[in-house]
C-alpha positions in Angstrom: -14.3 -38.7 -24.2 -10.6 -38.1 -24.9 -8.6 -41.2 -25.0 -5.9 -41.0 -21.9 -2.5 -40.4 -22.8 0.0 -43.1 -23.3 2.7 -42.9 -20.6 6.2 -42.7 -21.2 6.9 -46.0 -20.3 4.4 -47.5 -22.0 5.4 -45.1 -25.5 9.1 -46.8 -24.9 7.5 -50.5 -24.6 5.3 -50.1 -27.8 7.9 -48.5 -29.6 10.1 -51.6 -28.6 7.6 -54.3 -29.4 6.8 -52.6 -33.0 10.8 -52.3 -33.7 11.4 -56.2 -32.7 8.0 -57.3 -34.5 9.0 -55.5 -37.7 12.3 -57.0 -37.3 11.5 -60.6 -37.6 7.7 -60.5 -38.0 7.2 -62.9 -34.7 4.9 -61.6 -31.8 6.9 -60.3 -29.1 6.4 -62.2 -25.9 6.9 -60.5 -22.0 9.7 -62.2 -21.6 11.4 -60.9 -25.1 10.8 -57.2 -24.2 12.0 -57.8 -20.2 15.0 -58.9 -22.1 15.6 -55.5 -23.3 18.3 -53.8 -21.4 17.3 -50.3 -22.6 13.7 -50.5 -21.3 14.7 -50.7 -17.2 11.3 -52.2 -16.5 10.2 -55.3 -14.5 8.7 -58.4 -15.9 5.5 -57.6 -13.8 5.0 -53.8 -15.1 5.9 -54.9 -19.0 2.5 -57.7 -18.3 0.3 -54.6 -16.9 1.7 -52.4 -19.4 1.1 -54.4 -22.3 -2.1 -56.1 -21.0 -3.6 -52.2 -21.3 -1.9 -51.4 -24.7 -4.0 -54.5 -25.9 -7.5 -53.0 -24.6 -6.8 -50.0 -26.0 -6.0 -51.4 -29.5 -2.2 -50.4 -29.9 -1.5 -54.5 -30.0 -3.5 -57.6 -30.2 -2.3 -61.4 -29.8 -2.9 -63.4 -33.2 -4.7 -66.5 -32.6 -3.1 -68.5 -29.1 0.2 -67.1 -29.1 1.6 -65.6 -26.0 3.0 -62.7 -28.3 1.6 -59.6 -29.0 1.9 -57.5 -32.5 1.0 -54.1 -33.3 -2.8 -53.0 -34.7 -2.7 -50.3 -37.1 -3.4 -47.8 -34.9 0.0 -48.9 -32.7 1.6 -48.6 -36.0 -0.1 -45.0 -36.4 1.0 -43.8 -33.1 4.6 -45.7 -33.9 5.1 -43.4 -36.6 3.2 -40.3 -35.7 4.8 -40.0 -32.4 7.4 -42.6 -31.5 10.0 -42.5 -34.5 12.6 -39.6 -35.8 12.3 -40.2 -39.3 16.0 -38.4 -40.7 16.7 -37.6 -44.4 18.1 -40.0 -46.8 21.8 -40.7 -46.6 23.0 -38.5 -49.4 24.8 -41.6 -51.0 21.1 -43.0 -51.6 20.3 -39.5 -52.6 22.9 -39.1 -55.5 22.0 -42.8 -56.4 18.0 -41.5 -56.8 19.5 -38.6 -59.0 21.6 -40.6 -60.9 19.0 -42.8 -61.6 16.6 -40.2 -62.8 17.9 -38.5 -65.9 16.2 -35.3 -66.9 17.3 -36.3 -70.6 14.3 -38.9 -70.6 10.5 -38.5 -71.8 8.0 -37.8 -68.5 6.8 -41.5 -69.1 10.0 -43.0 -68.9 11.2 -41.0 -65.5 7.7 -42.3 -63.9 8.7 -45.6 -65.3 12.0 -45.2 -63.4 10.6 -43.7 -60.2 8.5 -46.4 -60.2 11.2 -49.1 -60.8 13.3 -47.1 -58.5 10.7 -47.3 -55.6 10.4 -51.2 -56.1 14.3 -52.1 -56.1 15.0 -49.7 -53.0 12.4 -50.7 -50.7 11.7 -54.1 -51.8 7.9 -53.1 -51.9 5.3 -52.6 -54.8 6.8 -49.0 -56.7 3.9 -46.6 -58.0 3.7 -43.2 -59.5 0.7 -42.3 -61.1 1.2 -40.7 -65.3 1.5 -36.8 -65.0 -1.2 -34.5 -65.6 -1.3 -34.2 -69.4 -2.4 -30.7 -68.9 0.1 -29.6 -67.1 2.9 -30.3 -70.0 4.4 -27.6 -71.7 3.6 -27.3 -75.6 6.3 -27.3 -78.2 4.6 -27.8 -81.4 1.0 -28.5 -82.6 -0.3 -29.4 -86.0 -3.7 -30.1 -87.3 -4.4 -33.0 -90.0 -8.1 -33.2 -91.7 -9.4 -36.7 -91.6 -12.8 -38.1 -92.8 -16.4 -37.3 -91.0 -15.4 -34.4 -89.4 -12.6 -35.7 -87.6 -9.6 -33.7 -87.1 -5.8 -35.6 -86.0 -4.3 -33.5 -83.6 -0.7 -33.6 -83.0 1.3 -32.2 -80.3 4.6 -31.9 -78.8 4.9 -31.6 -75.3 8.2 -30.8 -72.8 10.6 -31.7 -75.8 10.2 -35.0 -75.8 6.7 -36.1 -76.0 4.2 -36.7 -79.0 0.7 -37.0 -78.3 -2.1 -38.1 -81.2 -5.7 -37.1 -80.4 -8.1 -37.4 -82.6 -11.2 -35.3 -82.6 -14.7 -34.7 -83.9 -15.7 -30.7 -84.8 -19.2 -29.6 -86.2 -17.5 -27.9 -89.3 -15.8 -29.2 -91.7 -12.6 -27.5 -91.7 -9.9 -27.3 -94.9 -5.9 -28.3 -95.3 -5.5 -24.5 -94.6 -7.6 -23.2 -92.2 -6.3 -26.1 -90.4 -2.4 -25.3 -90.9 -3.2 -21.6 -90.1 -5.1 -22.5 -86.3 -1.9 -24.5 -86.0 0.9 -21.6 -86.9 -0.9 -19.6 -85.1 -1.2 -21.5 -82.0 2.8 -22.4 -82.3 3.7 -18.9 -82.6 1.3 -17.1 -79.9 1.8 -20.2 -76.9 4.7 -22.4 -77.8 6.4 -22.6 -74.8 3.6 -22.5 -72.3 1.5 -24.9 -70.0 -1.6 -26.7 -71.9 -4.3 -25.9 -69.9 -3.1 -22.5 -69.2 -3.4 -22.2 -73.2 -6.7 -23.4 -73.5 -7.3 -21.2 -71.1 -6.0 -18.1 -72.5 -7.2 -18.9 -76.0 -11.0 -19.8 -75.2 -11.4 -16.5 -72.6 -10.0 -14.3 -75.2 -12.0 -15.7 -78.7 -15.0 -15.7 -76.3 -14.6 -12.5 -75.0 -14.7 -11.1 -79.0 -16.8 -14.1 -80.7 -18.6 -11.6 -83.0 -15.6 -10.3 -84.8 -14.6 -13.8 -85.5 -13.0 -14.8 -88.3 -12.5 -18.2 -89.7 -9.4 -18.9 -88.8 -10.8 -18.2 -85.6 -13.5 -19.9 -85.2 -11.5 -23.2 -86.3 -9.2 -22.2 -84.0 -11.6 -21.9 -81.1 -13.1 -25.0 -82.3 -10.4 -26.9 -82.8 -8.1 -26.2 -79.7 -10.9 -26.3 -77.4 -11.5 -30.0 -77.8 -7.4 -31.0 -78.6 -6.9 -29.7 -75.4 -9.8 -30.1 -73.2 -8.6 -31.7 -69.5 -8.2 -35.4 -69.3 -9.1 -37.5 -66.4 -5.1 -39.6 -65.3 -6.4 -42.9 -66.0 -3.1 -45.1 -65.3 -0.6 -45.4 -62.9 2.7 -47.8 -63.7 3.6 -50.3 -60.8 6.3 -52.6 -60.5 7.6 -55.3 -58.0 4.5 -57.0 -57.3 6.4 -60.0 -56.6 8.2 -58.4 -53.6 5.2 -58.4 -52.0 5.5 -62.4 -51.5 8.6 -62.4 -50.7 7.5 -59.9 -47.2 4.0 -61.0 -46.7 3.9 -64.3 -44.0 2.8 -67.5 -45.7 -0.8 -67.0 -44.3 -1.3 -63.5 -46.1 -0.5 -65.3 -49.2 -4.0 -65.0 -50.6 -4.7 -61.6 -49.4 -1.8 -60.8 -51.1 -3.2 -62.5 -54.7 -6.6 -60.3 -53.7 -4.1 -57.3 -54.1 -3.0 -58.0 -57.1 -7.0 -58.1 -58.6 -6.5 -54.6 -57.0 -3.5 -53.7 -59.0 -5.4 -55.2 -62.5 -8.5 -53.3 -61.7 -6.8 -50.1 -60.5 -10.1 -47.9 -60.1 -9.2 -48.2 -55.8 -5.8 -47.9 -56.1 -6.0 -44.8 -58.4 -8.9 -43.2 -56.5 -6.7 -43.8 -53.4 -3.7 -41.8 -55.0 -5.6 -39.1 -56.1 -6.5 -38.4 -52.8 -3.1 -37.6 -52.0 -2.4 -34.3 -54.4 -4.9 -32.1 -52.0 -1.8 -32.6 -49.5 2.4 -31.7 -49.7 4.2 -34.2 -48.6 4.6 -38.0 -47.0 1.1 -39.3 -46.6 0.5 -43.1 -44.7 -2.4 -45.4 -45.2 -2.1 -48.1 -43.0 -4.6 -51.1 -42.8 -8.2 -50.2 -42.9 -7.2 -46.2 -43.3 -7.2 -46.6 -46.8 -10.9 -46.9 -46.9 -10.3 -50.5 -49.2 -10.7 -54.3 -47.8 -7.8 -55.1 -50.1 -5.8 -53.0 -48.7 -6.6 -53.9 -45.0 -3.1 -55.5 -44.3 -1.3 -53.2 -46.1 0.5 -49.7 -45.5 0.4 -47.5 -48.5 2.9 -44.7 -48.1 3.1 -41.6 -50.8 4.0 -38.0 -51.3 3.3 -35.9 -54.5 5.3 -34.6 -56.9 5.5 -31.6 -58.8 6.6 -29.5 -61.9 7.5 -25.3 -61.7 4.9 -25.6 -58.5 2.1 -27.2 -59.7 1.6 -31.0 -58.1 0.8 -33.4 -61.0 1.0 -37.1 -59.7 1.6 -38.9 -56.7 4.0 -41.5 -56.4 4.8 -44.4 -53.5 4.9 -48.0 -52.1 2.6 -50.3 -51.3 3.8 -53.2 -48.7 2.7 -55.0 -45.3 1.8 -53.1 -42.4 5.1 -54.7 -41.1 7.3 -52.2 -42.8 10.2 -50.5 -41.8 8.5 -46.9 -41.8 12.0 -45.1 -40.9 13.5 -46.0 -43.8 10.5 -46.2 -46.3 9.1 -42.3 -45.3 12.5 -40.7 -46.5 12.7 -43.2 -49.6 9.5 -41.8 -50.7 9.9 -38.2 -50.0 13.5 -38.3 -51.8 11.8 -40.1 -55.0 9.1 -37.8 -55.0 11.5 -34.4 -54.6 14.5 -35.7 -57.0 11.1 -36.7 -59.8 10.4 -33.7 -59.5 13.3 -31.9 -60.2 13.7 -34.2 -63.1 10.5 -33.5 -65.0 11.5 -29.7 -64.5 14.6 -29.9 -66.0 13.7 -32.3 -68.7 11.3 -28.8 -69.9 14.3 -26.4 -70.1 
């Protein structure tokens, strides 16, 4: 059966019990919210009112006290249905811009997003290392090592050199290598490196009888330097001002976290989740799917290059969060990261 709406009343009392409770993190008593000018409602209606927000799970009273605080899902229908979350003030907005200067590598603008994210909110900063496939290619060159092992060098957006090194059947010469890598330079600097591999493989494929060797090393060669790579890393930073939010008894669950943050595998799959969807995304408390993340709200949008999303970045911080002003953080960091990492290419 459908669960029965939440009156009006009662939307205006939960809404004033989560917005005192993330004030000052102590459970909201009767007596605080009949306090509330604004909420025209009698001492004996705020009991009933909140007596059935409790059996319906929107708040629950931690251990003896007389208080109540929200549950997750009082903080999901808080922030689904009870807040007006406005874009950010365009002073933080120039400050975000400022901050994130096309002129650096795409690791070092994720390292500032993240750093960014961290000193803003006063929360744990991530942004997940862009798709190496989705970089534009500068340059390439091809170096011969031992054992069939070829070095692969390549530039990428300008500002980026990446070493692979990889393993081919033939053995391939100082030339034929330096010829797969002119002509690779000359036929796709300048465009996106999957969409390279792409064009190159369907193309040799399509002809692979009329082959020659330069393009059979080329074939070879390009297919593995630039096969698709699983994003294995994210960067984080301000861990620590997740201490300095979290009440003393979430202390340890906020050490289990950080095992969370050196393991990563959760965190990361978590993140991931988020490209299939534009814009803000919330995880809060068991949502996430994780037990480490049970007391936590982890709040992330996606961002992009020319169109094509290629990480996720956010915050991770108590449930008790001030989601009005965290949402538009976010969205900002991920929209002004974006047009960063576009520029940076041009």
């Amino acid at each position: 059966m459908a669960e029965p709406e939440v009156s009006e009343k009662a939307q205006r009392l939960l809404k004033a019990l989560v917005e005192h409770y993330i004030a000052d993190g102590q459970p909201v008593a009767s007596r605080r919210l009949a306090d509330t000018s604004e909420l025209s409602i009698s001492p004996a209606t705020i009991r009933n009112i909140i007596a059935d927000l409790e059996e319906r799970g929107f708040v629950r009273a931690p251990h003896t006290s007389a208080g109540r605080i929200p549950t997750p899902k009082g903080y999901r229908f808080f922030v689904d249905s009870l807040i007006q979350v406005e874009p950010l003030a365009e002073y933080d907005l120039k400050h975000l811009t400022r901050s994130l200067d096309p002129s650096l590598t795409a690791p070092e603008l994720v390292e500032s997003a993240s750093g960014l994210l961290s000193e803003v909110t006063r929360m744990a900063g991530l942004v997940t290392i862009p798709k190496r496939e989705q970089g534009l290619l500068r340059h390439v060159e091809f170096l011969s090592l031992s054992d069939n092992r070829v070095l692969a060098i390549m530039v990428l957006d300008d500002h980026e050199v990446q070493n692979r090194v990889i393993y081919t059947k033939e053995t391939y010469t100082e030339v034929q290598l330096r010829e797969a890598a002119n002509f690779i330079n000359h036929q796709f600097a300048g465009q996106v490196l999957d969409r390279v591999r792409e064009k190159l493989i369907s193309s040799m494929k399509n002809d692979r009888e009329n082959m020659n060797s330069l393009m059979l090393a080329t074939l070879e060669v390009v297919g593995q330097a630039f096969e698709s790579e699983a994003r294995d890393d994210f960067v984080v930073a301000g861990q620590d001002n997740l201490f300095e939010l979290a009440p003393d008894q979430a202390l340890e669950d906020i050490r289990e976290l950080f095992k969370a943050f050196s393991l990563k595998g959760d965190i990361l799959h978590l993140l991931d989740r988020c490209l299939d969807t534009q814009g803000v995304q919330l995880f809060i408390g068991q949502e996430s799917g994780y037990e480490l993340l049970e007391d936590c709200t982890v709040v992330t949008s996606p961002y992009q290059i020319d169109g094509v999303l290629v990480g996720v970045l956010g915050v991770i911080g108590p449930t008790r969060m001030a989601y009005e002003r965290v949402i538009p953080i976010v969205d900002a960091t991920a929209r002004v990261l974006s047009a960063a990492l576009e520029s940076s290419r041009r």
